[in-house]
C-alpha positions in Angstrom: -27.9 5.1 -95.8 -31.7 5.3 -96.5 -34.5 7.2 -96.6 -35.5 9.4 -93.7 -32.6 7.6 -91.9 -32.0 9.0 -88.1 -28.2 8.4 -89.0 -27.7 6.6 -85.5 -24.4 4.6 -85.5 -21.0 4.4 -87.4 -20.0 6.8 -90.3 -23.4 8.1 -90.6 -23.7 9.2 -86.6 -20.1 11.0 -86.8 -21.7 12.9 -89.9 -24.3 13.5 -87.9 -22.5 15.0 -85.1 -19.8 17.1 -86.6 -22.2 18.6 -89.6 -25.4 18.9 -87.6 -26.8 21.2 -90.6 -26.2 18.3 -92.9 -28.3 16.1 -91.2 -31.2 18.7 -91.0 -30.7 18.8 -94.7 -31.1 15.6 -95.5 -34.0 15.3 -93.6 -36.0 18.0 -94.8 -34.5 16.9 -98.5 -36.3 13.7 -97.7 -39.7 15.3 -96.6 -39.7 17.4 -99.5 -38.6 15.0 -102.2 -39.5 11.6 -101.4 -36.0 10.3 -102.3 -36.3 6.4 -103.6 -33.1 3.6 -102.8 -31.0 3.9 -105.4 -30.7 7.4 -105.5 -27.8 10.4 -104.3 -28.0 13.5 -102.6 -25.2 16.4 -102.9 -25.0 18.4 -99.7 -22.6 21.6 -99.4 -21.7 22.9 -96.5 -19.2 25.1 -94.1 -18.1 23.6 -91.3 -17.3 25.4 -87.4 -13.9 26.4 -89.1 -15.3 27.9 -92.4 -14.2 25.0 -94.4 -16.3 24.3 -97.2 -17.8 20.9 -97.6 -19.5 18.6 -100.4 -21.0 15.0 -99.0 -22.9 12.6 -101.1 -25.5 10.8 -99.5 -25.9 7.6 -101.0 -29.3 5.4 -100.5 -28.3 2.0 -100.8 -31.1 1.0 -98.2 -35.0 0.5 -97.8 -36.4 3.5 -95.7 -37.4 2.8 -92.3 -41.1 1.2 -91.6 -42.0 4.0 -89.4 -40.5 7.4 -88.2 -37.4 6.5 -86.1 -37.3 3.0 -86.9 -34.3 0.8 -88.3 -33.6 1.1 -92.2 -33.9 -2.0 -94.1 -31.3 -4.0 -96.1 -29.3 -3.0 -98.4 -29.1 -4.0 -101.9 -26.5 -4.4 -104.4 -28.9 -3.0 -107.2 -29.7 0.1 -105.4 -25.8 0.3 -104.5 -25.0 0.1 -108.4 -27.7 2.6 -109.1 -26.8 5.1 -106.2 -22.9 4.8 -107.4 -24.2 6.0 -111.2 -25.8 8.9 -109.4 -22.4 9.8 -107.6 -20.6 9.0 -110.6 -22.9 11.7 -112.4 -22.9 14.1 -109.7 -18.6 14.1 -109.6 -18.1 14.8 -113.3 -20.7 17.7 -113.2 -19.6 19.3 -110.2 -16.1 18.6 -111.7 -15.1 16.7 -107.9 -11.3 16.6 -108.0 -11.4 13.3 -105.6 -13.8 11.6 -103.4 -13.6 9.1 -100.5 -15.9 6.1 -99.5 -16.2 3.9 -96.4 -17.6 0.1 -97.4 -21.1 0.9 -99.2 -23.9 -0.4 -97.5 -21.7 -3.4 -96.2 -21.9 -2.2 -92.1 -26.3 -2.1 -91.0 -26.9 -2.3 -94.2 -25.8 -6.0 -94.5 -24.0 -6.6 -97.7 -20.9 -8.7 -98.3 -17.8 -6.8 -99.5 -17.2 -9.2 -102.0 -20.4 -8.0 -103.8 -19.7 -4.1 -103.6 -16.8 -3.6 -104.8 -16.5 -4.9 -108.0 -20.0 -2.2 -108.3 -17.3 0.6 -107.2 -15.0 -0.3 -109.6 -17.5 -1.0 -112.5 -19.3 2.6 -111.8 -15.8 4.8 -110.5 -12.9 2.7 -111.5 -12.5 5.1 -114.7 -13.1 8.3 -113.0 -9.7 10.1 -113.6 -10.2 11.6 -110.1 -9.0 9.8 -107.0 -11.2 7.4 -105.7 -10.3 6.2 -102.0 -12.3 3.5 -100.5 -11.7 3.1 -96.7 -11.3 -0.2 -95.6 -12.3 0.3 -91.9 -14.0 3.8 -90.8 -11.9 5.3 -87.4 -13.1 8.5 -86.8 -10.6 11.9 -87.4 -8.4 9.5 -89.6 -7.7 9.9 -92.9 -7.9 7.0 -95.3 -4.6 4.7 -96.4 -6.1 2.9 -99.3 -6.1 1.9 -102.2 -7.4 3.9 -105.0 -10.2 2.2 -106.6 -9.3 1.5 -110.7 -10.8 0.0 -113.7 -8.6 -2.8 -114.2 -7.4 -4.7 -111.4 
């Protein structure tokens, strides 16, 4: 994700669509703060069924040139920085697990091979669950591996 991204395709789009608030959010959090790559964002929410919601946004991409353009690449460094972020953000709200697709390794371009050993490096010691999904397939739950320090 990126900067003052329109959140147009995969994960990001499905977000998009079932928490339309959290999508308004992020935009106006974008306007207002000026958020750089590298960086998280905490959204909490309800959704139509009064289920309560937390979703970290990380910014592992450049913004967009221009309004409603294409984000640029990612990069590992602002993946690594944006997982310290999340890591910060789950031990303070004291997060009892969290799930991840493939960071930054769909539009934003980055090999797999790169990212996760930055998952492991920044999570792998959380003693929370840590689920990385493999391949997102929207409404299923994830049937992975839990990230760990040691492998």
């Amino acid at each position: 994700m990126a900067p003052d991204d329109d959140w147009k395709s995969g994960l990001a789009l499905a977000l998009r669509q079932r928490f339309p608030s959290l999508h308004k959010d992020f935009r106006h959090h974008c306007h207002q703060q000026n958020p750089k790559p590298g960086s998280a964002w905490l959204w909490q929410g309800v959704d139509q069924g009064g289920r309560h919601w937390r979703i970290a946004c990380l910014l592992t991409q450049e913004p967009p040139a221009h309004q409603g353009g294409h984000p640029g690449k990612a990069h590992t460094e602002y993946v690594n920085q944006s997982l310290h972020a999340l890591k910060q953000m789950l031990e303070k709200e004291k997060v009892k697990s969290v799930a991840l697709p493939r960071l930054a390794c769909g539009v934003g371009g980055l090999d797999w091979k790169h990212v996760e050993p930055l998952i492991q490096a920044q999570l792998g010691g959380l003693k929370i669950p840590v689920l990385v999904y493999a391949k997102y397939v929207a409404n299923v739950a994830a049937k992975e591996p839990q990230a760990s320090a040691a492998k």
